[in-house]
C-alpha positions in Angstrom: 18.9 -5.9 9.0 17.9 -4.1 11.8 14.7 -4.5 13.9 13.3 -1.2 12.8 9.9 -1.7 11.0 9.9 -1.4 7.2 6.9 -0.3 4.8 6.6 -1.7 1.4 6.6 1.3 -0.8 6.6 -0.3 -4.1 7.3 -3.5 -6.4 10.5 -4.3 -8.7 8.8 -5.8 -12.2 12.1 -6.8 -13.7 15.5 -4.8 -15.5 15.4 -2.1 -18.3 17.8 -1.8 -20.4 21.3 -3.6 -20.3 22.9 -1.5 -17.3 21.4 -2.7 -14.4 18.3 -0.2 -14.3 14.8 -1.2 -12.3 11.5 -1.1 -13.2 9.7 -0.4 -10.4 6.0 0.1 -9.6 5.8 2.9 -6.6 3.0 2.6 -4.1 4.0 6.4 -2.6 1.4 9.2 -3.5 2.6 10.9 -6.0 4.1 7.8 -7.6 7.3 9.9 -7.9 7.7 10.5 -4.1 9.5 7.0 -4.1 12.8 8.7 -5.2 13.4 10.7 -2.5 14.3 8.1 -0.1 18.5 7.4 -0.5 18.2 3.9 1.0 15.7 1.3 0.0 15.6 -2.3 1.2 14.9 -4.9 -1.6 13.8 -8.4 -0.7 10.4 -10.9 -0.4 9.5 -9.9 3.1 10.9 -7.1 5.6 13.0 -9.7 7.4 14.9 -11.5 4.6 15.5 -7.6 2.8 18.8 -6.4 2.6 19.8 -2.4 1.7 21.2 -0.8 -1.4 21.8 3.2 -2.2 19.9 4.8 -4.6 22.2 6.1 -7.2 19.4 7.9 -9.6 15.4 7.3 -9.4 13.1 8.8 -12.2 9.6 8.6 -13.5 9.4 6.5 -17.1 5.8 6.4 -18.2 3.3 5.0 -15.3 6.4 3.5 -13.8 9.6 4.7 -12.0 13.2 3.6 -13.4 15.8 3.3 -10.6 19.9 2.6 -10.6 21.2 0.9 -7.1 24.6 0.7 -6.0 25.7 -3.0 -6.8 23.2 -3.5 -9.4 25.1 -3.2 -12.7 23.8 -5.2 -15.8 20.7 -6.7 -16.8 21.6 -10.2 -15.2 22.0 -8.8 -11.8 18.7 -6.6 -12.4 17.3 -9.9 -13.2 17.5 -11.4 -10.2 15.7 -9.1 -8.4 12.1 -8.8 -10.3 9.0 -10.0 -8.0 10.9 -8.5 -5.2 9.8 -5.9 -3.0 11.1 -1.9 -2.0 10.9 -1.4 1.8 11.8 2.0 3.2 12.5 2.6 7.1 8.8 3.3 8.4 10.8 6.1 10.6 11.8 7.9 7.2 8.1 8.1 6.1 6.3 11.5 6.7 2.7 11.0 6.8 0.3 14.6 6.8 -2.1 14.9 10.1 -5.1 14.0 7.1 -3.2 11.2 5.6 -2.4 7.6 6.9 0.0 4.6 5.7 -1.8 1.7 3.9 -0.4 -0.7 6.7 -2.0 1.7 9.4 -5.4 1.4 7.9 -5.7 -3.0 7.2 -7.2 -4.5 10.3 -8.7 -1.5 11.5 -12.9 -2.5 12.1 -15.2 -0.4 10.4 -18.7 0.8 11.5 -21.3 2.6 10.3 -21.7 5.9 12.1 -25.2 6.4 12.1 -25.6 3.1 14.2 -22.1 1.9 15.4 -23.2 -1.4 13.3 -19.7 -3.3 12.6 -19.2 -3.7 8.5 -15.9 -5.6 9.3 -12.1 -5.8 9.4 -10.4 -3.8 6.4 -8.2 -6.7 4.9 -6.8 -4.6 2.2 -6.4 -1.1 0.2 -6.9 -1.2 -3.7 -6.2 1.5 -6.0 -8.3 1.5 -9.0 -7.7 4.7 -10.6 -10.3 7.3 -9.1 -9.5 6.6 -5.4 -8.4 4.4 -3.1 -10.8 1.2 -1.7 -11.3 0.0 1.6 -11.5 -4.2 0.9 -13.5 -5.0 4.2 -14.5 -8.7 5.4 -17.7 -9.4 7.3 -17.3 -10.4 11.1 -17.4 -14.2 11.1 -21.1 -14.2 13.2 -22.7 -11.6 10.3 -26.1 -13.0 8.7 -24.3 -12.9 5.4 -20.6 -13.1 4.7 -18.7 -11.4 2.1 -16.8 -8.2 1.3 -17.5 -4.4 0.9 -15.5 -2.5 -1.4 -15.7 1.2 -0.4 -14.2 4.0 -1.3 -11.7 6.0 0.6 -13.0 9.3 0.0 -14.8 12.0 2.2 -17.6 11.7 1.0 -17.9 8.4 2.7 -15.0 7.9 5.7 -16.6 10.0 8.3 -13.7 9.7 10.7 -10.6 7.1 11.5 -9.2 6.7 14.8 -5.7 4.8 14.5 -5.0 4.5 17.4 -8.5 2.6 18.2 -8.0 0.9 14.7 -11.5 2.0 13.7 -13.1 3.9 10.6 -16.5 5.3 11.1 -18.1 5.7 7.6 -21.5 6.4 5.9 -22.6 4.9 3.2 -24.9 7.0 1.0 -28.0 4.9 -0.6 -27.0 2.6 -3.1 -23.9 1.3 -2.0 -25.2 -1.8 -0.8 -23.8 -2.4 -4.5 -20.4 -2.5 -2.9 -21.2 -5.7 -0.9 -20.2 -9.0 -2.8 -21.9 -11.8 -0.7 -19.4 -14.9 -0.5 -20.5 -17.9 -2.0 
């Protein structure tokens, strides 16, 4: 592989069928926006993936079915479930009001009506409605735990990638999105 950066763009759950097909469950928004890269990189992590052509790439239910060049029964198809789909992060066209999942974890995030730090987002989840900003409390914070916000206008006044910070404001009531840790 080369040393160009990858982005994880989805997840193979196992074979369908007898010929070789994956099931695959796309990260991309739409869902179907996984099938229109030609090359995808399948493997546990970025460095140990290795590249296949996509043959055919279609939406089946919630999930996308996929044919690869090489892959060609159910045995081989097998062998590939739990691993990972990696496009070339160069490949990836991102809108001037969109960012990339990997762009966003790490980034701090404050409060913009005080600059007060909420944390470090240490993951995005996806629960249906919207998109969720996991967030970890700064280690010297009275009271560690997690927020669970929500990735929506309403709420993210502003992020700033290149400073890796998110400015949001959280309405009343959504101290119900802090879990203290125990």
């Amino acid at each position: 592989m080369s040393a160009e950066a990858l982005l994880h763009i989805g997840d193979i759950l196992g074979p369908h069928g007898l010929k070789g097909t994956l099931t695959i469950y796309s990260y991309t928004r739409p869902a179907q926006a996984i099938a229109g890269y030609s090359c995808w990189w399948l493997g546990e992590s970025a460095e140990t993936a290795k590249s296949f052509q996509v043959k055919r790439c279609w939406q089946h239910g919630k999930r996308m079915l996929a044919e690869l060049d090489g892959i060609t029964d159910c045995n081989s198809a097998e062998a590939f479930k739990g691993r990972k789909v990696w496009v070339r992060a160069s490949e990836v066209t991102v809108e001037e009001d969109e960012f990339l999942w990997e762009d966003l974890i790490g980034c701090e995030v404050l409060q913009d009506e005080n600059d007060e730090l909420l944390g470090t987002v240490t993951a995005l989840e996806e629960y249906g409605a919207q998109d969720n900003l996991l967030i970890r409390t700064p280690d010297d914070a009275d009271e560690q735990g997690e927020w669970l916000i929500p990735f929506i206008e309403e709420v993210v006044v502003d992020v700033n990638i290149d400073e890796s910070t998110i400015w949001v404001n959280l309405p009343d009531g959504m101290d119900v999105c802090f879990t203290p840790k125990s």
